[in-house]
C-alpha positions in Angstrom: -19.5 77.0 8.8 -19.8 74.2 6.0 -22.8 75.8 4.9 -21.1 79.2 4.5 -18.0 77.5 2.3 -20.6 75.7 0.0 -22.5 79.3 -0.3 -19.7 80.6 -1.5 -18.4 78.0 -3.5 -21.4 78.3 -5.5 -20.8 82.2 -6.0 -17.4 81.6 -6.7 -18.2 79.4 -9.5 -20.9 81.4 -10.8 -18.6 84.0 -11.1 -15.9 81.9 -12.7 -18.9 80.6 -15.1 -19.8 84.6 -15.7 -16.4 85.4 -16.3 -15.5 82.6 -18.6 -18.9 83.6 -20.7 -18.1 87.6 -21.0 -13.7 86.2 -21.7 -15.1 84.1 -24.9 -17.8 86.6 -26.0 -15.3 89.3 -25.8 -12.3 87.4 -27.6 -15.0 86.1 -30.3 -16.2 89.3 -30.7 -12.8 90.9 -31.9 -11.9 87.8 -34.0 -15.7 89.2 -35.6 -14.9 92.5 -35.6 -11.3 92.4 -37.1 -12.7 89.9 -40.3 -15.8 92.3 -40.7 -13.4 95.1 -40.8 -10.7 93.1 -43.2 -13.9 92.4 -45.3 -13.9 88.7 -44.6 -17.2 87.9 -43.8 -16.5 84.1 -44.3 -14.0 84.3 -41.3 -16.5 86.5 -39.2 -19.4 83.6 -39.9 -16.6 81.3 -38.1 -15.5 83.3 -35.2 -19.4 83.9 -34.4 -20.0 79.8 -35.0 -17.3 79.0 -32.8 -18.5 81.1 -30.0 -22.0 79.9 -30.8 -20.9 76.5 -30.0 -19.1 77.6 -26.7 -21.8 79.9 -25.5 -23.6 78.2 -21.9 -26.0 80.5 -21.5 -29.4 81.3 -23.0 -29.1 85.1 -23.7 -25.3 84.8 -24.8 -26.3 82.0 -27.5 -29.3 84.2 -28.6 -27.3 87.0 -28.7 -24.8 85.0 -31.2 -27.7 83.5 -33.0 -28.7 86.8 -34.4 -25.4 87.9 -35.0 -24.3 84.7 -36.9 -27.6 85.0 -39.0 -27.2 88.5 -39.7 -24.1 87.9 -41.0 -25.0 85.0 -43.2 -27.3 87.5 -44.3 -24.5 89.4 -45.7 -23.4 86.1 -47.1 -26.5 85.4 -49.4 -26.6 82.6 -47.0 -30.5 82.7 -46.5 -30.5 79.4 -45.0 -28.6 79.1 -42.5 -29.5 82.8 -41.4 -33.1 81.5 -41.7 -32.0 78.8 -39.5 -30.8 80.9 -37.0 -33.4 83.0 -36.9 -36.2 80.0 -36.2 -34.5 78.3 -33.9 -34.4 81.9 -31.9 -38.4 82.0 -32.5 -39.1 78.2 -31.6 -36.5 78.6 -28.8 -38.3 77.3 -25.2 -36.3 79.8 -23.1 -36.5 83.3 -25.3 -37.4 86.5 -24.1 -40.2 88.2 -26.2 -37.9 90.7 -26.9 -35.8 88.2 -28.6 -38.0 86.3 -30.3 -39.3 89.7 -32.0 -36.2 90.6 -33.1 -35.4 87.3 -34.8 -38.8 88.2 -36.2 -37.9 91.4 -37.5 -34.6 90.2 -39.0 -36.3 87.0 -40.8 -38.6 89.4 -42.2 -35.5 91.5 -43.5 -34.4 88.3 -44.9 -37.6 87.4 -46.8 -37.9 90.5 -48.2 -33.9 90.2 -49.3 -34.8 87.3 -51.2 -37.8 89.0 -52.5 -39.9 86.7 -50.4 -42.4 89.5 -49.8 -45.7 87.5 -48.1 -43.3 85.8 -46.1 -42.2 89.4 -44.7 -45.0 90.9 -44.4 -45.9 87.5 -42.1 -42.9 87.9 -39.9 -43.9 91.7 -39.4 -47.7 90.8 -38.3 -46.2 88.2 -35.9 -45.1 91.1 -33.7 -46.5 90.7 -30.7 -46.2 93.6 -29.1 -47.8 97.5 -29.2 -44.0 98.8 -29.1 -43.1 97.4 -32.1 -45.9 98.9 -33.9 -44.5 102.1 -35.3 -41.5 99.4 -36.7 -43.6 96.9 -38.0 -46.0 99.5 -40.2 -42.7 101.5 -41.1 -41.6 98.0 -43.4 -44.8 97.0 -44.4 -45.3 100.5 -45.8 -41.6 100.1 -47.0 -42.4 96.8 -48.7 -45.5 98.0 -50.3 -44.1 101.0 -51.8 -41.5 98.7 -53.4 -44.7 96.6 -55.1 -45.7 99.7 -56.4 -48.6 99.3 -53.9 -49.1 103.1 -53.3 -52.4 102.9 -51.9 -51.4 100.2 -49.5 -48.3 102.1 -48.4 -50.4 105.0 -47.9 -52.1 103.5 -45.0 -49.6 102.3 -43.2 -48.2 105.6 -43.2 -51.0 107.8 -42.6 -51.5 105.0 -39.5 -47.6 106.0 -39.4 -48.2 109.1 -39.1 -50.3 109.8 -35.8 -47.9 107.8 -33.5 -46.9 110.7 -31.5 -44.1 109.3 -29.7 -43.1 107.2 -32.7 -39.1 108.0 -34.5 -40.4 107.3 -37.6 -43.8 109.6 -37.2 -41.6 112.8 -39.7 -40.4 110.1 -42.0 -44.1 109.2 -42.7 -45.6 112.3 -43.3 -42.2 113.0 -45.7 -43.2 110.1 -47.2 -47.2 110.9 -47.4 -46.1 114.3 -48.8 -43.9 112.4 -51.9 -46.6 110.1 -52.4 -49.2 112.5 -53.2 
């Protein structure tokens, strides 16, 4: 019997700890939601901070992470989204997923700044075959921008044969333009 109450004391809490979680995500997320929409990014960075600081779990903190950074992006505030970002990649207890996105987005960031071999190293840190179509779709992005045509071409004639990729008809659009 005692061992049945402490069982589901334990749920119980859980479940109060799970509910709390998805109450402060959800109220942080419309304090986020109405600033972005008043086009107040400075309040938005705040109401994601705040529930950065409040968040107990690993996936909800992640989650806020990347959304505090890409608004700081927004911001000009390459720092602290860079910030943001590494501590997502150096994190002990983040899913590849995760850390690949943070990946993606500090490349974004580099290349914001103009930052463009710092990109371009972000994008080769992919570690993963389904991120492949993504990562060549940027690099051939970034080397069109440096007027590096021949470069470019590459990646999107690489681009290009990925069958099952959603960028495969922009590529050969691109190909087309380019020659």
């Amino acid at each position: 019997m005692a061992v049945g109450i402490g069982v589901w004391y334990w749920q119980e809490q859980q479940r109060l700890k799970i509910e709390t979680e998805a109450n402060l995500f959800f109220a942080t997320q419309k304090a986020a939601v109405t600033a972005a929409f008043q086009k107040n990014p400075e309040q938005e960075v705040k109401a994601l901070t705040h529930y950065l600081e409040q968040a107990n779990t690993a996936s909800m903190r992640i989650a806020s992470q990347l959304q505090v950074a890409e608004a700081q992006s927004r911001l000009e505030n390459w720092g602290e989204a860079e910030k943001q970002l590494n501590e997502i990649i150096l994190g002990q207890e983040v899913p590849n997923f995760s850390r690949n996105m943070a990946r993606l987005n500090l490349s974004a960031v580099m290349e914001a700044q103009g930052k463009t071999d710092d990109a371009r190293k972000y994008l080769l840190q992919l570690d993963n075959a389904r991120w492949d179509d993504l990562r060549l779709r940027n690099l051939a992005r970034i080397s069109l921008n440096q007027n590096k045509t021949e470069e470019a071409t590459g990646y999107l004639n690489k681009l290009s044969e990925m069958k099952d990729s959603a960028f495969q008809q922009e590529a050969e659009d691109l190909l087309r333009q380019i020659r």
